[in-house]
N, C-alpha and C positions, 0 to 999 in steps of 0.2 A: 887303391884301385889300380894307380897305374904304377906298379909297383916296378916292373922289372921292362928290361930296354925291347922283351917281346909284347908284353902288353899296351905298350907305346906303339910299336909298330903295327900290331892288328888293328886299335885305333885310328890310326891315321890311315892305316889302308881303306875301312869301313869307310870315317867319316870325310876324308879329302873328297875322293869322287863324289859323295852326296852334295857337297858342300857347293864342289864347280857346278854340277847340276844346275844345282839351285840359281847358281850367279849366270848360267848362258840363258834360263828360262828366263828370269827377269829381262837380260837384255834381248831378246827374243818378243819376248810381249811390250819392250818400249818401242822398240823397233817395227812392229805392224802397227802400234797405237801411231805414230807418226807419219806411217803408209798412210792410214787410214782417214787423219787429218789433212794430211798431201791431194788423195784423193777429191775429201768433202771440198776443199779449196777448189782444187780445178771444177770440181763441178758448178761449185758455186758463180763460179769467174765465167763458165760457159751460160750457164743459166743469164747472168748477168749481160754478156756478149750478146744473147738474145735478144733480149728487152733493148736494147741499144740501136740494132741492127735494121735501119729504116727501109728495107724491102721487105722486112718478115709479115707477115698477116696478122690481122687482128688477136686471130684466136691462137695463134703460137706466144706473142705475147699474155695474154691473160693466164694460159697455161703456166707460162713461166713465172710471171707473178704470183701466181697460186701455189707453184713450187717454193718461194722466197718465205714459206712459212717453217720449215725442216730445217733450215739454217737460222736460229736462234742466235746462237756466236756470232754472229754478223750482223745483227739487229741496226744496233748504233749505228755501222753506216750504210745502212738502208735506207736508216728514219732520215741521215743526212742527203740520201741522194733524191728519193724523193719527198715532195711535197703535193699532200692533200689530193694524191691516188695516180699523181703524175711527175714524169721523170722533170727534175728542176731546169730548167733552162740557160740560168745562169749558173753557167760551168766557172764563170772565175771564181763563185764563190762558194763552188761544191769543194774543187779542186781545195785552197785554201784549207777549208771546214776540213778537210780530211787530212792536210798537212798538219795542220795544228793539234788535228787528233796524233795522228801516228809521234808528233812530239812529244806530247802527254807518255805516251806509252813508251817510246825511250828510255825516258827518266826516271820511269816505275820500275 
């Protein structure tokens, strides 16, 4: 098939460029997938800055709790921050709980 040093070079001419193609589109789609986790983060981190925020209104809160369902990936410390429909109060031992998590997940 690749018989002679021109059928080598039509070869490579065809298949090189399809080949880089290939290799920029991959990194192209890790590359917005990572935007896009960038993104969900900040918003999630904004969402959260809400709920926090002891001037906001009732109803901007529950809003935003209501939001905290679209973030699935963040579940675990959710369930850690609050308790029983209310943000935990004892922050020494949220803090902690969430060190000890982010440790776990080092080592993995």
């Amino acid at each position: 098939m690749l018989n002679t040093p021109l059928d080598v070079a039509v070869w490579a001419i065809i298949a090189l460029p399809l080949w880089l193609l290939a290799i920029v589109g991959c990194r192209l789609l890790y590359i917005r997938h990572e935007q896009y986790r960038h993104e969900r983060y900040m918003r999630f981190h904004a969402i959260m800055a809400q709920l926090a925020n002891k001037e906001g209104t009732t109803a901007d809160k529950i809003v935003a709790a209501h939001e905290l369902r679209h973030y699935k990936e963040y579940g675990h410390i959710i369930a850690k921050l609050f308790e029983s429909g209310r943000i935990s109060e004892d922050r020494e031992a949220v803090v902690n709980t969430l060190r000890a998590s982010l440790a776990l997940i080092k080592k993995s």
